[in-house]
DRENVEXKOL-782607 format. One record per residue (C-alpha): x, y, z. Coordinates in steps of 0.1 Angstrom, whole numbers, plus 2048, in hexadecimal, padded with zeros to 3 digits. Layout:
residues N
SITE|X|Y|Z
...
END
This chain:
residues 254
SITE|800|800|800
SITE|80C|822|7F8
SITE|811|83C|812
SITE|7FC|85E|812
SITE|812|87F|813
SITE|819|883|839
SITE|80D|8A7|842
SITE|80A|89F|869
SITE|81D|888|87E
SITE|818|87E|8A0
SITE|836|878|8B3
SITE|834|85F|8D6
SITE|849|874|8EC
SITE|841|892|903
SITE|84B|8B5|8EF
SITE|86E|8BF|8F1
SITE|879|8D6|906
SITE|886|8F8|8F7
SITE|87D|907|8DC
SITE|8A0|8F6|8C6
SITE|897|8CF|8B8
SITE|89C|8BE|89D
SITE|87A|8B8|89A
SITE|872|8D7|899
SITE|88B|8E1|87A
SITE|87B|8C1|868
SITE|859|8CE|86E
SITE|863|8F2|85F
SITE|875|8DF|842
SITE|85D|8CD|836
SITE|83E|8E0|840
SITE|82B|8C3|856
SITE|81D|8C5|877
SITE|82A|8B3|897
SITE|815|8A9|8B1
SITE|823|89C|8D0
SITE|811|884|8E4
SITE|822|869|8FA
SITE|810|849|8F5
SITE|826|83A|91B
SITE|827|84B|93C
SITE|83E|843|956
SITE|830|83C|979
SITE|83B|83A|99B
SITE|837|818|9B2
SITE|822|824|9D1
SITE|82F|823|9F2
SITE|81E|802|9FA
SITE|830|7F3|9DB
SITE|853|802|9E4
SITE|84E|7F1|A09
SITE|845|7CE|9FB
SITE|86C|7D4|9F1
SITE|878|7D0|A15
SITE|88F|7EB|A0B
SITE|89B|809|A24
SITE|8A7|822|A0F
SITE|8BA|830|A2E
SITE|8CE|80F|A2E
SITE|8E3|81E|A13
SITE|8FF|834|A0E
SITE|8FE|833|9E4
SITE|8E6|83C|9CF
SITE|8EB|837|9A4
SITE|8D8|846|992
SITE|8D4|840|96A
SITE|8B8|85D|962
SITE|8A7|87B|96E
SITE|889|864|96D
SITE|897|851|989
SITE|8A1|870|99E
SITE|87F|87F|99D
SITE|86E|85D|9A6
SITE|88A|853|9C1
SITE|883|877|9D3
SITE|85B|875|9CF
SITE|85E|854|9E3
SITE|871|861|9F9
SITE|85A|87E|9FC
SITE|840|867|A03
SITE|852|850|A1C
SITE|85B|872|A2F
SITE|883|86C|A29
SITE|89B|883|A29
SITE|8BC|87B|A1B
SITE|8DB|87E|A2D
SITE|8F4|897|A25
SITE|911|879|A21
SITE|8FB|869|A09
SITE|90E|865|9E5
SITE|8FD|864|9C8
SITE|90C|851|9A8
SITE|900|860|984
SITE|901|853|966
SITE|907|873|956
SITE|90D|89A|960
SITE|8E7|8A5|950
SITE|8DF|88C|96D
SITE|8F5|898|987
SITE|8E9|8BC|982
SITE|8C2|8B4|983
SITE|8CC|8A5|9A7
SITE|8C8|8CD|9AF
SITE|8A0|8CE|9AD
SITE|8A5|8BA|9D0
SITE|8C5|8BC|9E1
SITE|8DE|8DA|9E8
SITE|8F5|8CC|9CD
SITE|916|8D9|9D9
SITE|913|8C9|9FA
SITE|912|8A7|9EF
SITE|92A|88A|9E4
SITE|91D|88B|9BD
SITE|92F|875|9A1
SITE|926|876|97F
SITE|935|863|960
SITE|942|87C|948
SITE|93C|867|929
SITE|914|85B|931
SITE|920|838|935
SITE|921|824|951
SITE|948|81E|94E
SITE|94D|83E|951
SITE|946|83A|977
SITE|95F|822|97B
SITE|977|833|990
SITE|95A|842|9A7
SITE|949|823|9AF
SITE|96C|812|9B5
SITE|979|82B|9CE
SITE|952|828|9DE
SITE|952|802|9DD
SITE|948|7FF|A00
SITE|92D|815|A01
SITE|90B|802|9FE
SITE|8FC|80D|9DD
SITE|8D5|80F|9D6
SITE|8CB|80D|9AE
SITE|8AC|818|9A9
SITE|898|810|98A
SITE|878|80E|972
SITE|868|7E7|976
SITE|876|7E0|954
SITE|89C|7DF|95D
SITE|8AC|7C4|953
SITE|8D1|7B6|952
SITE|8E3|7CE|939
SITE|903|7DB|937
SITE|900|7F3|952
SITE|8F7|7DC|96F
SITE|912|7C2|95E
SITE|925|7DB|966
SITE|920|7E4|98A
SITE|91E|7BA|98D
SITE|940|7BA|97F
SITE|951|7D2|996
SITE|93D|7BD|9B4
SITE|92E|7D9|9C9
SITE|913|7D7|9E0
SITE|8F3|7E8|9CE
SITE|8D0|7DD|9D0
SITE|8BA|7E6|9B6
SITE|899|7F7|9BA
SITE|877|7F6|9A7
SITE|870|81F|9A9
SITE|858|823|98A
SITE|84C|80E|972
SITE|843|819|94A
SITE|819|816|942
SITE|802|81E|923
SITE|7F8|840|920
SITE|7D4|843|921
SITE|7C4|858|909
SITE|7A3|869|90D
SITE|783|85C|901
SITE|77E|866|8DD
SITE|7A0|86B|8D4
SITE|7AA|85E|8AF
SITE|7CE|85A|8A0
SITE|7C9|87B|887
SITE|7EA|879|878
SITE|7FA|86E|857
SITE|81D|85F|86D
SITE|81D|851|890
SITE|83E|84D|89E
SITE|84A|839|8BC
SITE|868|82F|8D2
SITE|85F|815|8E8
SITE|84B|7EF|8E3
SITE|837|800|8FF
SITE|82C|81A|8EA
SITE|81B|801|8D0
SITE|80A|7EF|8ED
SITE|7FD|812|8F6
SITE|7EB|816|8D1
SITE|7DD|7F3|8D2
SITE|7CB|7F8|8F6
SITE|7C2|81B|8EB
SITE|7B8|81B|8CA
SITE|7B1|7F3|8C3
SITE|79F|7FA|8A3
SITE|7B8|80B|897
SITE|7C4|800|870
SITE|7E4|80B|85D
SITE|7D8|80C|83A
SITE|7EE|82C|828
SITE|7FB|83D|84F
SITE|822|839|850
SITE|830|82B|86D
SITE|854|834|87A
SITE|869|825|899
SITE|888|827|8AC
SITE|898|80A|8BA
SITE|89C|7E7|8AE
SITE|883|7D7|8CB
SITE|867|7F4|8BF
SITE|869|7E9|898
SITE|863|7C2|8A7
SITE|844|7CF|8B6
SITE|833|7E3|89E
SITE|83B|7C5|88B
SITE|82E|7AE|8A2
SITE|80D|7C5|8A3
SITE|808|7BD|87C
SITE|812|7DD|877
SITE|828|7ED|856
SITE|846|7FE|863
SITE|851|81B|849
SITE|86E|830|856
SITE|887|820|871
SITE|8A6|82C|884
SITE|8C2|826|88D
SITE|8D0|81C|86F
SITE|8F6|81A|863
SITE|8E9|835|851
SITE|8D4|84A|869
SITE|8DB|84E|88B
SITE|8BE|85D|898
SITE|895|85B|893
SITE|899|880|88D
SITE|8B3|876|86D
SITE|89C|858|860
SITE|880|870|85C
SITE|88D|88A|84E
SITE|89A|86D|835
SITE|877|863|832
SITE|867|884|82D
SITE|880|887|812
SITE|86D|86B|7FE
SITE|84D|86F|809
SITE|84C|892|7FC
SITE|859|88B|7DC
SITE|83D|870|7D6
SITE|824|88E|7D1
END
């Protein structure tokens, strides 16, 4: 089936912040309008869930933390368990955007703060060497599983204990929403679960589809869907890249 000149796309993730994105320069380029919609929400456990844990966040002396999303959940618990964290607390980050949005809740330049320079986790290699004694609290969405950050704090043999903080759900959608768009893009298999509970009627036909992330192209797939534009490539790096590659084609076809 041919695909209908796209004129409006609907892109799965919250609006970016600022008023600079390449979204935005692809929108002016090729005259089409971007809607933003986030078809997943993230969500914090409730107290009672964090309890059935057994965990006492007080027991700790380290805290790693991979994303702002985990900072903002870890301190809402905390909030809500009326804990206050202790000045000698040190905090472990996975990168300096990271370290810095530690500010929104602590007095940054009193506390023991660590941050890999590069974004990886080996970047925090000599940190978490030189704090190997300290007893390290991971917290984390419910989806974490065995990748190469935690087979890299498993390698180095500290003592960490991983948390379930938050956890990634469907984004409802209000009653009498449609999909009114001529592109859907997503970034996550959750994402395409979202549109089947949401919109279960919805059909294809001539809407063009675009993903990012090998696991997302399996499930659109897997949904019987026809996937259209796809990153990362050797070629194109970005979701940003593959549709401006796609655009490209599609606007030529009028």
């Amino acid at each position: 089936m041919s695909i209908r000149k796209v004129k409006k796309i609907l892109v799965s993730q919250p609006k970016p912040n600022g008023e600079k994105s390449p979204y935005y320069d692809i929108a002016e380029k090729y005259e089409v309008e971007l809607i933003f919609r986030p078809f997943i929400k993230v969500e914090r456990v409730s107290v009672k869930e964090f309890r059935q844990q057994h965990i006492n966040i007080l027991d700790f002396t380290g805290i790693i933390f991979t994303a702002r999303t985990a900072v903002d959940n870890f301190f809402s618990l905390c909030e809500d368990l009326r804990i206050t964290m202790p000045e000698s607390m040190k905090y472990f980050c996975l990168s300096e955007v990271v370290a810095l949005y530690l500010q929104k809740y602590i007095v940054y330049r009193k506390r023991k703060i660590f941050f890999s320079q590069t974004g990886k986790i080996e970047g925090l290699n000599n940190p978490l060497t030189k704090h190997s004694k300290e007893k390290f609290l991971f917290p984390g969405p419910s989806d974490q599983h065995q990748d190469e950050l935690t087979q890299f704090i498993d390698d180095k043999k500290i003592n960490y204990t991983k948390s379930v903080m938050y956890r990634t759900v469907s984004n409802d959608f209000e009653e009498g929403e449609t999909i009114d768009c001529d592109m859907l893009l997503f970034f996550s298999p959750l994402g395409v679960v979202s549109l089947q509970k949401n919109f279960p009627d919805f059909r294809q036909g001539d809407i063009a589809i675009g993903c990012f992330g090998a696991s997302t192209a399996k499930s659109i797939e897997d949904a019987g869907l026809r996937l259209d534009c796809k990153a990362p490539t050797p070629e194109l790096s970005s979701m940003t890249a593959a549709l401006e590659n796609f655009l490209k084609s599609n606007q030529k076809e009028d």
